[in-house]
Backbone bond lengths (Angstrom), bond angles and torsions (degrees), N, CA, C in turn:
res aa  C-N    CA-C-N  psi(-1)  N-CA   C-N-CA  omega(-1)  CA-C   N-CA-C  phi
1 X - - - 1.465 - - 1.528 109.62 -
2 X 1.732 106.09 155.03 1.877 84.89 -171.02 1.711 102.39 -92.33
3 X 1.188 93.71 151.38 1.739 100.21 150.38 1.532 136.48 -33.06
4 X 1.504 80.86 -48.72 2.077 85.16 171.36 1.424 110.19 -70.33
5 X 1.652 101.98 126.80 2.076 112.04 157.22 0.622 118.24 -23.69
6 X 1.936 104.21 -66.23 1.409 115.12 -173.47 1.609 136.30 -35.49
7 X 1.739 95.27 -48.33 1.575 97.95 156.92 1.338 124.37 -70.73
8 X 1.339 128.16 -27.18 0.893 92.52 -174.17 1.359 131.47 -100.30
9 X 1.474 134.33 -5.47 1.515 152.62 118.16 1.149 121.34 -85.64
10 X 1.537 124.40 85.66 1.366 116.00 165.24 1.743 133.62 -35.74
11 X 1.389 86.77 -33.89 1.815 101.83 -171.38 1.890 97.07 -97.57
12 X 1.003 91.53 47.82 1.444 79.28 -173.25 1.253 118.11 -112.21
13 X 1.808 148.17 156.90 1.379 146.70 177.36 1.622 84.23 -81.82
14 X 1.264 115.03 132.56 1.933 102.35 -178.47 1.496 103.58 -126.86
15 X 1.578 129.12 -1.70 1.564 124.63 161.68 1.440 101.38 -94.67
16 X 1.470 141.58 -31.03 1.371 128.94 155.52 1.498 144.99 -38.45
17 X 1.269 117.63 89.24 1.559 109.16 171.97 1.593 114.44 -70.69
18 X 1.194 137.68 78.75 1.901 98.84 179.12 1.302 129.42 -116.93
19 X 1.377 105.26 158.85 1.297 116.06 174.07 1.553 134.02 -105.48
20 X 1.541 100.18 153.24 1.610 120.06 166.92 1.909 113.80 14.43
21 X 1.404 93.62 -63.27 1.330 114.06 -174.01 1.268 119.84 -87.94
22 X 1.606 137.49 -16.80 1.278 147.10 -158.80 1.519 106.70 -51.91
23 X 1.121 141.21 123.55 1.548 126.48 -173.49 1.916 93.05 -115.49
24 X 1.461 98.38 123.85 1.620 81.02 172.51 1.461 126.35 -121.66
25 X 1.883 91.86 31.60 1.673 114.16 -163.89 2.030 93.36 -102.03
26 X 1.295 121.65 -46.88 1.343 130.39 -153.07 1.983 109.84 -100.24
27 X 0.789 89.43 98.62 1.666 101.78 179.58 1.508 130.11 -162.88
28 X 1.144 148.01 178.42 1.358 140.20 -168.73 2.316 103.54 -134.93
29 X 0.856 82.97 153.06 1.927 82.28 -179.25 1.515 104.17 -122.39
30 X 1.740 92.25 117.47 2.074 91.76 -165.14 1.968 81.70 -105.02
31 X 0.883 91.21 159.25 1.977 122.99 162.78 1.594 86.74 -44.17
32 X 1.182 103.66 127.61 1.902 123.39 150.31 1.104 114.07 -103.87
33 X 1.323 121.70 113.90 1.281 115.61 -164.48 1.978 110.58 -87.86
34 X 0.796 111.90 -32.52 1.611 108.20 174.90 1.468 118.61 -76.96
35 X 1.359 125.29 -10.26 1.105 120.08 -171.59 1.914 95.96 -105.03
36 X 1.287 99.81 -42.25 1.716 108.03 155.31 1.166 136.64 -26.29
37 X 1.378 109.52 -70.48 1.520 129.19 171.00 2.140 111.03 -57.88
38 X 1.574 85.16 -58.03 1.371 102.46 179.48 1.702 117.21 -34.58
39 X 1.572 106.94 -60.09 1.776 123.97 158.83 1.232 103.20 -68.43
40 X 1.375 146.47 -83.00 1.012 124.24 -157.87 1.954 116.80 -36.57
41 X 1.314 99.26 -57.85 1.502 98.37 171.87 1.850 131.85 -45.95
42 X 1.390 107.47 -29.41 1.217 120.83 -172.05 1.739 83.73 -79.58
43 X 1.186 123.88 -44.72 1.766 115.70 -159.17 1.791 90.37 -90.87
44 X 0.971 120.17 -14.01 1.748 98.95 157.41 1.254 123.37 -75.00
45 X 1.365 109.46 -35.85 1.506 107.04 -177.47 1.646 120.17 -81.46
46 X 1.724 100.04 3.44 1.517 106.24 169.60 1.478 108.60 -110.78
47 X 1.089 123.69 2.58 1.496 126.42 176.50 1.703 118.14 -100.65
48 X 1.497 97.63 -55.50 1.059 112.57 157.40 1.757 148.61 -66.27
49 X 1.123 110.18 -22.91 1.436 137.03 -174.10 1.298 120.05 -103.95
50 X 1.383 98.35 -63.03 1.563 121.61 -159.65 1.899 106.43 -54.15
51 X 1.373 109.35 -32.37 1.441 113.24 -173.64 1.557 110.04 -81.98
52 X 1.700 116.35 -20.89 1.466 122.53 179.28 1.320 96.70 -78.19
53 X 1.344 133.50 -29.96 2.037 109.49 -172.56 1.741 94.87 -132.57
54 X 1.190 105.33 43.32 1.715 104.41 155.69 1.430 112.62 -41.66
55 X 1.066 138.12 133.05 1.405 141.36 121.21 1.673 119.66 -123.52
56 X 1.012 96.17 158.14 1.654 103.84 167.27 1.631 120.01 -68.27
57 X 1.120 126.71 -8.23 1.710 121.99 164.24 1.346 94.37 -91.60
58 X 1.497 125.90 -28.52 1.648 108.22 -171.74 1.795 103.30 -60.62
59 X 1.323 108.86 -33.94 1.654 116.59 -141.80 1.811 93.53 -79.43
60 X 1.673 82.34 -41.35 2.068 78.97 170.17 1.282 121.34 -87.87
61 X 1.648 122.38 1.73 1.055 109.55 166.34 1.976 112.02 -87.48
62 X 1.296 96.69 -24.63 1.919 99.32 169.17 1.661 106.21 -61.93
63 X 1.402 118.70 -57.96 1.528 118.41 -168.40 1.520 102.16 -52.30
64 X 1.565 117.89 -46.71 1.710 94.70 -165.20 1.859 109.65 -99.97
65 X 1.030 113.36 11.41 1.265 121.59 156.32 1.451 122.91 -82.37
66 X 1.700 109.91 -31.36 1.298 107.16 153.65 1.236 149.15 -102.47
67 X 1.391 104.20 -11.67 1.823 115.25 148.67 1.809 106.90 -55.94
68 X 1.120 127.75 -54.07 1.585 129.64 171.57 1.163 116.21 -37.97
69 X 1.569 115.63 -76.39 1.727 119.53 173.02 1.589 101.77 -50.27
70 X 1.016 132.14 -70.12 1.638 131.75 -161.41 1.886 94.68 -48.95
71 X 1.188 115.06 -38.42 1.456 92.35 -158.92 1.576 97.20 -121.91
72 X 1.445 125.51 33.17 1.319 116.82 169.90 1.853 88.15 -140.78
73 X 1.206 129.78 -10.83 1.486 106.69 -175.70 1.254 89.72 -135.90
74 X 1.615 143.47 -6.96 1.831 122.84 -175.19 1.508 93.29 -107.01
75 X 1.689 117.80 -47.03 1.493 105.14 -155.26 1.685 99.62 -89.46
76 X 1.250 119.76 -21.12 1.505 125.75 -165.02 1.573 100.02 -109.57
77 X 0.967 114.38 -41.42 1.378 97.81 -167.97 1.440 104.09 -98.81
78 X 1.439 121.05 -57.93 1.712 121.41 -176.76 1.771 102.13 -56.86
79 X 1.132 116.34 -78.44 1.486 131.48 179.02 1.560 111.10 -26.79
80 X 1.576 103.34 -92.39 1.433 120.43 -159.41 1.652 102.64 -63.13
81 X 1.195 118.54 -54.37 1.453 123.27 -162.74 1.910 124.10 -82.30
82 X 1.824 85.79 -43.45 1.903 100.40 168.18 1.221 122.24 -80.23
83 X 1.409 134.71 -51.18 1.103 148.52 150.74 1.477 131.27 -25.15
84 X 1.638 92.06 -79.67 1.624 92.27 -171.61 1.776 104.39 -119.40
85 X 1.550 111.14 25.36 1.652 111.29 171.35 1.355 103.51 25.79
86 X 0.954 108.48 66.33 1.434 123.77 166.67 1.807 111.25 -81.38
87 X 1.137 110.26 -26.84 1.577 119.50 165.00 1.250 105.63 -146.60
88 X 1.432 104.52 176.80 1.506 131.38 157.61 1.419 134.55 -83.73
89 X 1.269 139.47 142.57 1.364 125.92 159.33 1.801 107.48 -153.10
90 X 1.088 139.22 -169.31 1.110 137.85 156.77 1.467 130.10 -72.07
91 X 1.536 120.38 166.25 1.873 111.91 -163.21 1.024 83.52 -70.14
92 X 1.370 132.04 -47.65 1.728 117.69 -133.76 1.706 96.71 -79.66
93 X 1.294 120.05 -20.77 1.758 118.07 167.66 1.733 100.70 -82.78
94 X 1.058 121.34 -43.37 1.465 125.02 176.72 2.048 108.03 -39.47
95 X 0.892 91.18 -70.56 1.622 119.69 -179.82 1.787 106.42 -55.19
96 X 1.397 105.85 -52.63 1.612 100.97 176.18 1.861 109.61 -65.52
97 X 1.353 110.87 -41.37 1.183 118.81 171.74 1.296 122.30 -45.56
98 X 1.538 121.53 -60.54 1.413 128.43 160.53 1.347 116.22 -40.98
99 X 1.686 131.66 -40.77 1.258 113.79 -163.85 1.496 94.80 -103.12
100 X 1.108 121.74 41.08 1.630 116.04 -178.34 1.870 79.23 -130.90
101 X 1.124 141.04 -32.25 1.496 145.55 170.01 1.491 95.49 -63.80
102 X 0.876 127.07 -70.22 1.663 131.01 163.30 1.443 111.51 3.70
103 X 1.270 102.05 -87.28 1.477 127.40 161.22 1.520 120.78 -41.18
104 X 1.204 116.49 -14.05 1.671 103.21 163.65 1.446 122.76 -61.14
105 X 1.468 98.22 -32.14 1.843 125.18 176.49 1.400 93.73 94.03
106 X 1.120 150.50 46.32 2.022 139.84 163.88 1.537 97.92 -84.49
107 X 1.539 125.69 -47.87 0.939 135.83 -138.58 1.654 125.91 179.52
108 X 1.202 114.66 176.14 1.546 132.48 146.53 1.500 115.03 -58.58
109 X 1.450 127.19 -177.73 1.371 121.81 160.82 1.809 106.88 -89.14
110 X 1.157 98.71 -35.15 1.529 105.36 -159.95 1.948 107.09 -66.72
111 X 1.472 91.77 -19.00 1.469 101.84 -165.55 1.811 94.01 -97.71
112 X 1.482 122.68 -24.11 1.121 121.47 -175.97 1.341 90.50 -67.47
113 X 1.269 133.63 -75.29 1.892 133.94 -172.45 1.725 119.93 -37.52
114 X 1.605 97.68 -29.82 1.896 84.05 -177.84 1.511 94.67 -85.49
115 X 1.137 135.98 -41.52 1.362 143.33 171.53 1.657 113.19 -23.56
116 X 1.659 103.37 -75.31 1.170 131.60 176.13 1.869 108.81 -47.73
117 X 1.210 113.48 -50.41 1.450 110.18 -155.46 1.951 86.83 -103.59
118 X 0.767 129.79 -22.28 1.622 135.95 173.24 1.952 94.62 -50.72
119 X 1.484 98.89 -71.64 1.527 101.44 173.03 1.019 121.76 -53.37
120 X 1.340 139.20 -41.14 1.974 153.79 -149.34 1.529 73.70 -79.02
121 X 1.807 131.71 -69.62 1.390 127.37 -147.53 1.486 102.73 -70.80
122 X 1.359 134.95 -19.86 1.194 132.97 -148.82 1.625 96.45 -81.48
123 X 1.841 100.96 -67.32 1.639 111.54 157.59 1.164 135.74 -31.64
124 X 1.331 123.59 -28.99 1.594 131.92 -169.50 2.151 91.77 -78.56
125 X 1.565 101.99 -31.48 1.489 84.70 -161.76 1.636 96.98 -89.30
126 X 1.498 107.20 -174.87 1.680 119.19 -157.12 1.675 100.27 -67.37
127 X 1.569 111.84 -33.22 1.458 117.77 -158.27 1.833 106.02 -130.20
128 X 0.631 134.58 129.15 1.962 131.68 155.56 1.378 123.27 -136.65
129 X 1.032 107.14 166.68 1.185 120.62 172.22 1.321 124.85 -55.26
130 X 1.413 138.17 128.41 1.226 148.81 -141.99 2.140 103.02 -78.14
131 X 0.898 83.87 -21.60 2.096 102.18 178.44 2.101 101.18 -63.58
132 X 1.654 87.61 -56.14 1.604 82.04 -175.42 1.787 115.10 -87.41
133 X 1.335 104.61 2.78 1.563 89.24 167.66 1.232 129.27 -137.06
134 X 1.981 91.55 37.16 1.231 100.45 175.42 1.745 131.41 72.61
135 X 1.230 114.35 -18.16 1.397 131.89 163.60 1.253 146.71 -11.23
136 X 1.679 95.71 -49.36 1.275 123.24 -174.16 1.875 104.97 -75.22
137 X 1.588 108.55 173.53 1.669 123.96 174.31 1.744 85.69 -46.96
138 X 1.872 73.35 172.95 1.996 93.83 -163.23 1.870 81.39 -74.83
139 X 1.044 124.73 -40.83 1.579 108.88 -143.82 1.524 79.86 -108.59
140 X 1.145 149.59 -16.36 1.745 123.02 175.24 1.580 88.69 -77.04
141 X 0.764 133.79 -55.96 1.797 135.70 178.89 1.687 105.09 -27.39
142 X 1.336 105.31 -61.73 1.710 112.71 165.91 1.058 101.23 -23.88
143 X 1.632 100.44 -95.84 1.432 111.39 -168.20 1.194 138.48 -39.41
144 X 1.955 117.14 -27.71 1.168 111.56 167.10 0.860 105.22 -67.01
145 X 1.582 150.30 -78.55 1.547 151.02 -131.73 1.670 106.45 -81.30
146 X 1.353 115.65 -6.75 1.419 96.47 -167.68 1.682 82.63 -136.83
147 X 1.058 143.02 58.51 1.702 168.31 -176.19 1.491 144.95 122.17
148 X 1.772 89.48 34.41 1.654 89.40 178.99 1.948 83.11 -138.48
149 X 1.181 84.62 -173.76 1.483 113.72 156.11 0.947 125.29 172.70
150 X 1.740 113.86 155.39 1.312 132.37 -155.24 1.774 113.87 -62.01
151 X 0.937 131.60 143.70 1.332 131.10 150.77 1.527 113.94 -100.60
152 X 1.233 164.87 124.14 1.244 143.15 169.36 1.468 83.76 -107.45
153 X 1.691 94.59 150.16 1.624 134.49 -179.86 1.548 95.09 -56.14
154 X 1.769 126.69 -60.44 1.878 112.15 173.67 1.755 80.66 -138.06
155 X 1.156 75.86 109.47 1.769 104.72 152.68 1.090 133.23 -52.96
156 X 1.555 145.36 159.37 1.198 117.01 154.08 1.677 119.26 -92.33
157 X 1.232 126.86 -170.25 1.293 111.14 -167.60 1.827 101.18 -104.58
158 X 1.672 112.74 124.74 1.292 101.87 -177.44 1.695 107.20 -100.77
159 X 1.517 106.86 150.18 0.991 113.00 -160.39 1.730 120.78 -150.22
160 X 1.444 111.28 42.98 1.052 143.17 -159.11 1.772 102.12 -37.20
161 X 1.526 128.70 135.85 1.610 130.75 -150.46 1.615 91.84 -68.96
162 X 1.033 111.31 160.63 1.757 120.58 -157.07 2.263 92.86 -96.10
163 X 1.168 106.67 -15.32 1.502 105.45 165.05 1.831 111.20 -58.74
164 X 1.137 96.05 -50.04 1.323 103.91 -163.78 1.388 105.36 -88.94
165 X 1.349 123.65 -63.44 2.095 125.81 163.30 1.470 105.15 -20.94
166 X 1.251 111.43 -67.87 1.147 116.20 -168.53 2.141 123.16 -76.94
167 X 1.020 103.30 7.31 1.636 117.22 158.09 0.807 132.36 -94.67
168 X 1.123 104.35 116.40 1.888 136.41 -153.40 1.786 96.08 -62.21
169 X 0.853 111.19 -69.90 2.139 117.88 172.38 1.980 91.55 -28.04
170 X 1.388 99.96 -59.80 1.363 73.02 -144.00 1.960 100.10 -89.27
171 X 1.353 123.08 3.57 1.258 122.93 130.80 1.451 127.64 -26.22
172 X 1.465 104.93 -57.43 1.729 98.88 -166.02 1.601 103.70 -90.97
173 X 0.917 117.07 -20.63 1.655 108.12 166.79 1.095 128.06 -68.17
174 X 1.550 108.81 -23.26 1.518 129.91 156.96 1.912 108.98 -45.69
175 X 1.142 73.68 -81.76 1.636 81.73 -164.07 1.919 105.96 -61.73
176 X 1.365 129.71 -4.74 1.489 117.60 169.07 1.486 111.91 -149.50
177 X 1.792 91.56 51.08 1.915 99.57 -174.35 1.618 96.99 -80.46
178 X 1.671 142.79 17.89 1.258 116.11 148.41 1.839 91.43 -114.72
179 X 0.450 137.38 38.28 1.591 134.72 164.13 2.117 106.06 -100.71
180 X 0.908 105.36 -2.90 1.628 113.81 -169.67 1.555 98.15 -95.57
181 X 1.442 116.08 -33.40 1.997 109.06 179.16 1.403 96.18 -68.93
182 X 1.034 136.12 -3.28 1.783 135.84 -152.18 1.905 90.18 -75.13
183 X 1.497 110.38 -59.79 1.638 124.53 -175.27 1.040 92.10 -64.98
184 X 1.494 131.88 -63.76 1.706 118.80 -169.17 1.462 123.01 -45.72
185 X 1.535 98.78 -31.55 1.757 114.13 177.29 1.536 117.11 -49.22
186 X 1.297 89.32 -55.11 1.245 123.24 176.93 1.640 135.32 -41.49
187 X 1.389 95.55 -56.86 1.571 128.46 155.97 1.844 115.23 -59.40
188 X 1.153 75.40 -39.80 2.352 76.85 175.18 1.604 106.05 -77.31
189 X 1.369 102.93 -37.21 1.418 95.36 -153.70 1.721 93.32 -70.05
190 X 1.440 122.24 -35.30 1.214 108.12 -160.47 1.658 94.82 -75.89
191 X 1.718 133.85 -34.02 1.154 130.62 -179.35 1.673 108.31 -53.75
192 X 0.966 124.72 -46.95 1.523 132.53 -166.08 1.387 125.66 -162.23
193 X 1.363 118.76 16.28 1.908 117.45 141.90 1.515 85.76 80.69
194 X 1.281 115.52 153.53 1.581 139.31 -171.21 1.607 101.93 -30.59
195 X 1.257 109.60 -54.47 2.212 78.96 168.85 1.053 127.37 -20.93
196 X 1.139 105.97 -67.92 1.429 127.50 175.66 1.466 107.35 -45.03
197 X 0.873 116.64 -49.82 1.390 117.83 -160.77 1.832 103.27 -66.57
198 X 1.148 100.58 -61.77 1.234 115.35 177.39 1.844 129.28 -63.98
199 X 1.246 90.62 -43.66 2.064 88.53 161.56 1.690 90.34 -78.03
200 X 0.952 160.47 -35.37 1.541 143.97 -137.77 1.870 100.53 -108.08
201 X 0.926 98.88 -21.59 1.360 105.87 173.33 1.601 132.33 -118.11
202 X 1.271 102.11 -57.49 1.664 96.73 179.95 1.577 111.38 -82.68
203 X 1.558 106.03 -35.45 1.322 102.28 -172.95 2.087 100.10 -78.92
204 X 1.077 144.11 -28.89 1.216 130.67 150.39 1.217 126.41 -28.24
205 X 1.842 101.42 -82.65 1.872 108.41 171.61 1.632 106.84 -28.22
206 X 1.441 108.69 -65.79 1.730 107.73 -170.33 1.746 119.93 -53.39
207 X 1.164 111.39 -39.86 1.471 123.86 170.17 2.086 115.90 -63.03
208 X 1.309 105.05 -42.83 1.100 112.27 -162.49 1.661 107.96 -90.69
209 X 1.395 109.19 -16.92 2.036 120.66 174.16 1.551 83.61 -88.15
210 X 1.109 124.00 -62.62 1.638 122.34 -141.85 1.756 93.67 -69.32
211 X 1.438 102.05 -38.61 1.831 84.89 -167.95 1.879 104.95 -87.26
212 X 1.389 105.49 -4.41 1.444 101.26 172.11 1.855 125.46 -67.22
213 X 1.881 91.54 -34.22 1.231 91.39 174.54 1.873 125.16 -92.46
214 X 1.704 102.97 -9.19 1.335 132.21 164.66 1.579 121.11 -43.47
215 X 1.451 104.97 -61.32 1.182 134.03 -176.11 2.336 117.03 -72.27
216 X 1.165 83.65 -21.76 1.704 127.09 -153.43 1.868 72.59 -72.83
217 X 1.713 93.58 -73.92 1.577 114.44 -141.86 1.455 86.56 -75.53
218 X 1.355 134.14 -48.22 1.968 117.61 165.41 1.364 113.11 -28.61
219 X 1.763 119.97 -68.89 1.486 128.16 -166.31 1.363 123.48 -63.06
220 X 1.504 113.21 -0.58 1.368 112.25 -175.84 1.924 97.08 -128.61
221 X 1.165 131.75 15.48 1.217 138.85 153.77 1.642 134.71 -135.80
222 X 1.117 113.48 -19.44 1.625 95.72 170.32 1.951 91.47 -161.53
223 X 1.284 114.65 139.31 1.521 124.74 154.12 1.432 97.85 160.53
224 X 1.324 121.84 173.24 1.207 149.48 178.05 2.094 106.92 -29.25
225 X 1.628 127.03 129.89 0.984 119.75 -178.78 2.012 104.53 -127.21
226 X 1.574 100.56 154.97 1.552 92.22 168.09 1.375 106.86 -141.57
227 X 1.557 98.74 0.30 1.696 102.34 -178.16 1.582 100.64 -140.98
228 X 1.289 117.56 152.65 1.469 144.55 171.78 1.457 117.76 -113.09
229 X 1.428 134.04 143.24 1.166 118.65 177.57 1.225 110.15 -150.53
230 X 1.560 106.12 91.78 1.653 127.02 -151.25 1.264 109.44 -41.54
231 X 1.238 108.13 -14.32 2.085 104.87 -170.06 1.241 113.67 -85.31
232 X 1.380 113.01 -29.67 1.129 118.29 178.81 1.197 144.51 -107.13
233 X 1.836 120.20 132.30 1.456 124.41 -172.37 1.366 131.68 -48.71
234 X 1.501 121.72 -15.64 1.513 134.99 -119.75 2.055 69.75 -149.12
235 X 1.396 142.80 126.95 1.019 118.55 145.97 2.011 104.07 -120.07
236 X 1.602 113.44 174.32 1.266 105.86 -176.52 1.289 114.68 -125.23
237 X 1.750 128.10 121.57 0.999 129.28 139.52 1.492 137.47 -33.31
238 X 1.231 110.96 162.97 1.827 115.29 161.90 1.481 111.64 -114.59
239 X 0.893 115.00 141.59 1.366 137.62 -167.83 1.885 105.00 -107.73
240 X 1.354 120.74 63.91 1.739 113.15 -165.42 1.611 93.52 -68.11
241 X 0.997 150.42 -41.03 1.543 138.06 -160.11 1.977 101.13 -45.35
242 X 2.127 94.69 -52.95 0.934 97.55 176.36 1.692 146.67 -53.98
243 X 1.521 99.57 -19.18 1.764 110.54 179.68 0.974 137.50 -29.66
244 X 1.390 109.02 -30.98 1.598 109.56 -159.65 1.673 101.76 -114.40
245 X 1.336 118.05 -38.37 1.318 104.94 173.69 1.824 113.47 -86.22
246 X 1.052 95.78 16.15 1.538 89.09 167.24 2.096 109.40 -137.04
247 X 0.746 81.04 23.13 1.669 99.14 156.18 1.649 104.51 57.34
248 X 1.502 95.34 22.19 1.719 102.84 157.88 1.737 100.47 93.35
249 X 0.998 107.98 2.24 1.578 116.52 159.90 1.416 112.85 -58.97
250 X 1.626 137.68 -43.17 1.151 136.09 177.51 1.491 138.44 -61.97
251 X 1.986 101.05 14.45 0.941 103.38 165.74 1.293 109.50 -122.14
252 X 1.717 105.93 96.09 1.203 118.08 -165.71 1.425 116.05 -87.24
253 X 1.202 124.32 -45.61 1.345 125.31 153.37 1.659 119.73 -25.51
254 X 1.089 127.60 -17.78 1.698 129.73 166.16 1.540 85.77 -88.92
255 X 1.041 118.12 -49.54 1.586 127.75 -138.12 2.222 81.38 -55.63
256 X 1.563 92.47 -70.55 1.671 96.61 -171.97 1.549 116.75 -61.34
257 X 1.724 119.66 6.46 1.558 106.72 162.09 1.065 89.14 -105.09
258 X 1.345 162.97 11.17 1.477 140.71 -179.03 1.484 95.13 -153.60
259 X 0.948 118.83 89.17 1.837 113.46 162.45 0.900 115.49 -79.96
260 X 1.365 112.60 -35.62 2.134 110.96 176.62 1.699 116.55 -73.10
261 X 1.783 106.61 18.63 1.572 95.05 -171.87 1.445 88.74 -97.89
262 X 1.645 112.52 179.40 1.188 131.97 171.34 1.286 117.17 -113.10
263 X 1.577 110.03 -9.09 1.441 130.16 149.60 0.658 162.45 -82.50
264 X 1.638 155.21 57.38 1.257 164.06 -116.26 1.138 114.03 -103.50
265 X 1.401 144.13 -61.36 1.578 141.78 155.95 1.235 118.60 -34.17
266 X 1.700 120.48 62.26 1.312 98.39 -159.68 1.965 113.90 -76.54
267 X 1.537 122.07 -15.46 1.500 120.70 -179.11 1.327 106.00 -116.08
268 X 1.714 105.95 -171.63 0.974 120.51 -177.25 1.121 125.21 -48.71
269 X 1.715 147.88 113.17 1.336 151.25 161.33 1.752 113.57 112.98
270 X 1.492 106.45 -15.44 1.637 129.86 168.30 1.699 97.81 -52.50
271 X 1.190 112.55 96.37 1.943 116.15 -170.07 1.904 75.79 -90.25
272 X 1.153 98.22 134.95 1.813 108.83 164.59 1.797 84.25 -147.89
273 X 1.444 93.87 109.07 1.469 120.96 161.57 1.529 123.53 -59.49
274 X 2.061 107.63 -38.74 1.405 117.17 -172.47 1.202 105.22 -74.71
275 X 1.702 122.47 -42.01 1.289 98.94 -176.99 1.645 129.44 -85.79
276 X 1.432 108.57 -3.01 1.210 122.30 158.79 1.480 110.06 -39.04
277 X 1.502 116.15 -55.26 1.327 127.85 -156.44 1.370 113.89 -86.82
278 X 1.539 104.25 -23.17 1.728 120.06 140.27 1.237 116.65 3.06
279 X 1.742 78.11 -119.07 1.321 115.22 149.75 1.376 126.24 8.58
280 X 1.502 112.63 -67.06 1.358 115.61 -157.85 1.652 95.56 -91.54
281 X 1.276 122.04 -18.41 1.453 118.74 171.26 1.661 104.43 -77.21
282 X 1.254 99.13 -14.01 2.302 96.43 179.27 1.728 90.22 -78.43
283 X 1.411 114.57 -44.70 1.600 89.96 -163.13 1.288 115.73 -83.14
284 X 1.356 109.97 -3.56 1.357 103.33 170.90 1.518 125.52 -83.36
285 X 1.418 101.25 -4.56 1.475 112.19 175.48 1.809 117.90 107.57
286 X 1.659 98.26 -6.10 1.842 111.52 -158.96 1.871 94.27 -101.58
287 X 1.300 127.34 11.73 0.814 147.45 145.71 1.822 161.61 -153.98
288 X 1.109 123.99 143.25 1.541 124.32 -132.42 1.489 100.45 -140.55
289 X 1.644 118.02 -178.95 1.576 115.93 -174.78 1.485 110.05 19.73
290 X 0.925 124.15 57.19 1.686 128.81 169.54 1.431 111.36 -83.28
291 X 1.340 131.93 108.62 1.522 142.00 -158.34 1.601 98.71 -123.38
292 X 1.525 96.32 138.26 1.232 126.35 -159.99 1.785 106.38 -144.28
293 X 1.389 134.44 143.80 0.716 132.51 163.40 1.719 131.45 10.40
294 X 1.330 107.84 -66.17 1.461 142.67 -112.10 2.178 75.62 -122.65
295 X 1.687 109.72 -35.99 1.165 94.55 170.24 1.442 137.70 -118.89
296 X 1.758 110.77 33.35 1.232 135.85 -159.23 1.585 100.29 -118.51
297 X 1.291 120.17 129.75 1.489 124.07 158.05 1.500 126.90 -27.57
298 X 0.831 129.38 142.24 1.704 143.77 172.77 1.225 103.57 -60.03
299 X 1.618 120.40 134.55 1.452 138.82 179.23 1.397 105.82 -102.93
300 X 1.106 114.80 89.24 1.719 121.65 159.24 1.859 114.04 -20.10
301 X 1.485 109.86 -43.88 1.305 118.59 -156.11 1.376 92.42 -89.49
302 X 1.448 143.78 -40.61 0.948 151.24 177.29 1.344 133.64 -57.69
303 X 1.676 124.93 99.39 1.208 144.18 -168.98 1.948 106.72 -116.05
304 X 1.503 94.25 142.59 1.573 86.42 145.77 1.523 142.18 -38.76
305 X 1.193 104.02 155.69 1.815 93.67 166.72 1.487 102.39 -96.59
């Protein structure tokens, strides 16, 4: 049998151990202070700044720096590939992938997975805490996800797969994943001087956290459904407005009947950009076991809506 989770429950929470007792309804959400400061700072320097050195090369240098990161290091590389090994590819694309996720500014990788699968387990059960399913007012909802975080009263135990914990790359991006815009800064400023700097960086980070958790808090309370998944308290909409600037992630409602796919657009007019980009890494040979619907086991829990 292999080593990888991934194989061996596709649908599976795979940094979660839990137990008997795990409660994932009873807990309190304190101020994070680095991730706080970190956003807050990125949304000053887009409120404040961003309107003093407007130009039009800055604005296209923010859009395709953030269509790139969003759909080569959050939806393809953090999401589809770290997360839920939805395919294969090699470290040295593995590793470039991660530090291009890096660069979205949310996080580390290691901190993206307890995050990610902390919430995935919370939803799967009948009841949670109002933090992971989005629940709460529009602006306490803000505030939790983009400067608090959860404590729950008994946790479950996270325990992220020892391939990935234990890789040194994605260790050090851990410990200095905002020290990485420092070179990108760098690179703008000499292309085009503090515009640059400022749409390419702060106004990105601020656009790319705020609409992650934006987009987040739609897909887990009201839009269009085609699947149900009787086990769970938490169910997920799709969000189509969202598709295209979020690289086809916004059709989350596929997303929560198939976590082990690499496909998200699953019908007609569903644009999924990531797995496009798949794709084009399968024919080039830089990717492999690419799972899709069509090659994943049957979900007992899984009904129409």
């Amino acid at each position: 049998m292999s080593a990888d989770p991934h194989d061996q429950d596709p649908f599976g929470v795979h940094a979660i151990v839990a137990g008997p007792d795990d409660d994932p309804v009873n807990g309190r959400v304190i101020w994070d202070p680095v991730h706080s400061l970190w956003n807050g700072g990125m949304l000053a320097g887009t409120v404040l700044l961003a309107p003093l050195v407007f130009s039009w090369s800055a604005v296209v240098a923010f859009l395709l720096l953030t269509g790139f990161t969003l759909l080569v290091g959050h939806s393809v590389g953090f999401h589809r590939r770290l997360i839920h090994g939805s395919f294969k590819s090699p470290v040295w694309l593995d590793h470039l992938m991660m530090w291009v996720g890096t660069l979205v500014g949310m996080s580390g990788p290691l901190w993206m997975i307890a995050a990610h699968d902390t919430r995935d387990w919370g939803q799967r059960q009948l009841a949670c805490h109002p933090y992971l399913s989005n629940r709460a007012g529009f602006w306490t909802d803000y505030w939790w996800n983009l400067h608090g975080r959860l404590e729950l009263d008994r946790p479950p135990e996270i325990r992220i797969p020892k391939a990935i914990a234990g890789d040194m790359f994605y260790r050090f991006l851990e410990r200095t994943w905002m020290l990485h815009q420092l070179p990108l800064a760098a690179g703008l400023f000499w292309l085009g001087g503090w515009p640059w700097v400022v749409w390419g960086i702060c106004v990105r980070v601020c656009v790319s956290v705020t609409g992650h958790w934006f987009v987040g808090r739609f897909a887990h309370r009201s839009g269009p459904q085609v699947w149900l998944v009787t086990t769970s308290g938490v169910q997920a909409h799709d969000v189509p407005w969202a598709a295209v600037p979020t690289m086809g992630e916004a059709w989350h409602n596929n997303h929560h009947a198939f976590p082990g796919s690499a496909k998200l657009g699953l019908y007609p007019g569903q644009a999924d950009w990531g797995f496009i980009f798949i794709r084009m890494l399968e024919r080039l040979g830089l990717a492999w076991d690419v799972r899709t619907p069509e090659t994943l086991p049957m979900r007992s829990e899984l009904v129409p809506a």
